[in-house]
C-alpha positions in Angstrom: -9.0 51.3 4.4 -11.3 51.5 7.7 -13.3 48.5 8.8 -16.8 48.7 10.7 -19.4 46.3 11.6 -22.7 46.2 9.8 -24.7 46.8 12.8 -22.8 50.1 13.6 -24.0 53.3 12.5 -23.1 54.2 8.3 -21.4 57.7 8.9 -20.1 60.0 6.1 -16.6 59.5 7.3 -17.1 55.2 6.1 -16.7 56.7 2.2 -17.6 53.9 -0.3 -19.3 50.9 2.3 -18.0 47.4 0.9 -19.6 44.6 2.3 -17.5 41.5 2.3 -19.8 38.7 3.6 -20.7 35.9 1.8 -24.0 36.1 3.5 -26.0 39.3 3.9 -26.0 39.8 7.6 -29.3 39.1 9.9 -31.6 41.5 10.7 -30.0 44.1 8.4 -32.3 46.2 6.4 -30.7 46.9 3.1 -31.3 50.8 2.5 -30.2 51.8 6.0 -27.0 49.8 5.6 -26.2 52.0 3.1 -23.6 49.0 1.3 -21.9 50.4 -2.1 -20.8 47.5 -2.9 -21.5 43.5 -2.3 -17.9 41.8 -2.7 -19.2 38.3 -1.4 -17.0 36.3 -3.5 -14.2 37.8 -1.3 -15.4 36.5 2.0 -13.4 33.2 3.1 -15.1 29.6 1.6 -17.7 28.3 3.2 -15.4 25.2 4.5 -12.5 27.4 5.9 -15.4 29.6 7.9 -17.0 26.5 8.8 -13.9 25.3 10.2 -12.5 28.3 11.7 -15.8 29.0 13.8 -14.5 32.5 15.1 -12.1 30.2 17.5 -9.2 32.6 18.2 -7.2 29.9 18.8 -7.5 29.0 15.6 -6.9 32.9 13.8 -3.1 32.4 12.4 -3.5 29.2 11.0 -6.9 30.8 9.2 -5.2 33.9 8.2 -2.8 31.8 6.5 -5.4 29.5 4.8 -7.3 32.4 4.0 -4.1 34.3 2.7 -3.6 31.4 0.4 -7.5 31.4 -0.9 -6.9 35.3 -1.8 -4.3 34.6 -3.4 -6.3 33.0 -6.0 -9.3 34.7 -6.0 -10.3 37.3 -9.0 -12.0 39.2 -6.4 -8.8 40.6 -5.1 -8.3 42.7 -8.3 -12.2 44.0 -8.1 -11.3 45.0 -4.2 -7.6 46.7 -5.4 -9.4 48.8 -8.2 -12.1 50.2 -5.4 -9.0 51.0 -3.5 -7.3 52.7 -6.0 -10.5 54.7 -7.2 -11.7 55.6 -3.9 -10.4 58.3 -1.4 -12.1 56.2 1.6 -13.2 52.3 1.6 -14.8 50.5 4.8 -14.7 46.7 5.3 -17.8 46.2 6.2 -18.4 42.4 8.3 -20.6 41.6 10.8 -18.9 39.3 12.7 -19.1 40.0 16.7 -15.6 39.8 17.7 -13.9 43.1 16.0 -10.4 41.3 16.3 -10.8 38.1 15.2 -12.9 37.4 11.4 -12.0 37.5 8.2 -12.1 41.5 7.1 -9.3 41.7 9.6 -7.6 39.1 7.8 -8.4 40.6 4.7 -7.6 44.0 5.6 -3.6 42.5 6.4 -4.0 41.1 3.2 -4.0 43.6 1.0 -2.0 46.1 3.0 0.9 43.9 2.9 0.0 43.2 -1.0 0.1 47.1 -1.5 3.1 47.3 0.3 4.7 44.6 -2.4 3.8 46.4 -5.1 
């Protein structure tokens, strides 16, 4: 699982191209962002990403609210079957900073749930 922000470059190396934004990203044509998939029901409620604001100050306490949102969403199980069908899958996000958003979050997510399992 790789992650990549919309407004790279798509590259043959990205393998199936999930988009996991609630909202599609600004300025983003559609064909040239060559998506495979639209997960938005994965992406964090509007209220926690409201609240979280990018603030980096704020990232462990939103992973763990986050964490506890995934943990009831259906979406989850749609995201583990396109990992288990898929050689390579990119996280794609277009939030600015590459360290701090939610497909990082998501990303720990379901590595540690893989890791459970």
């Amino acid at each position: 699982m790789k992650l990549k922000r919309t407004y790279e470059p798509p590259s043959p190396g990205d393998g199936y191209r999930v988009l996991v934004d609630r909202l599609w990203p600004r300025g983003l044509v559609r064909q040239d962002a060559r998506i495979d998939r639209w997960l938005k029901e994965i992406a964090p409620s509007p209220a926690l990403r409201t609240w979280f604001g990018h603030d980096p100050e704020k990232w462990a306490d939103f992973r763990r609210r986050y964490f506890t949102e995934l943990a009831a969403n259906p979406a989850v199980g749609e995201l583990r079957e396109i990992l288990h069908t898929r050689r390579t899958v990119t996280l794609v996000y277009a939030a600015r900073d590459k360290d701090h958003n939610h497909a990082v979050a998501l990303k720990m997510f379901m590595e540690r749930a893989s890791a459970r399992s």
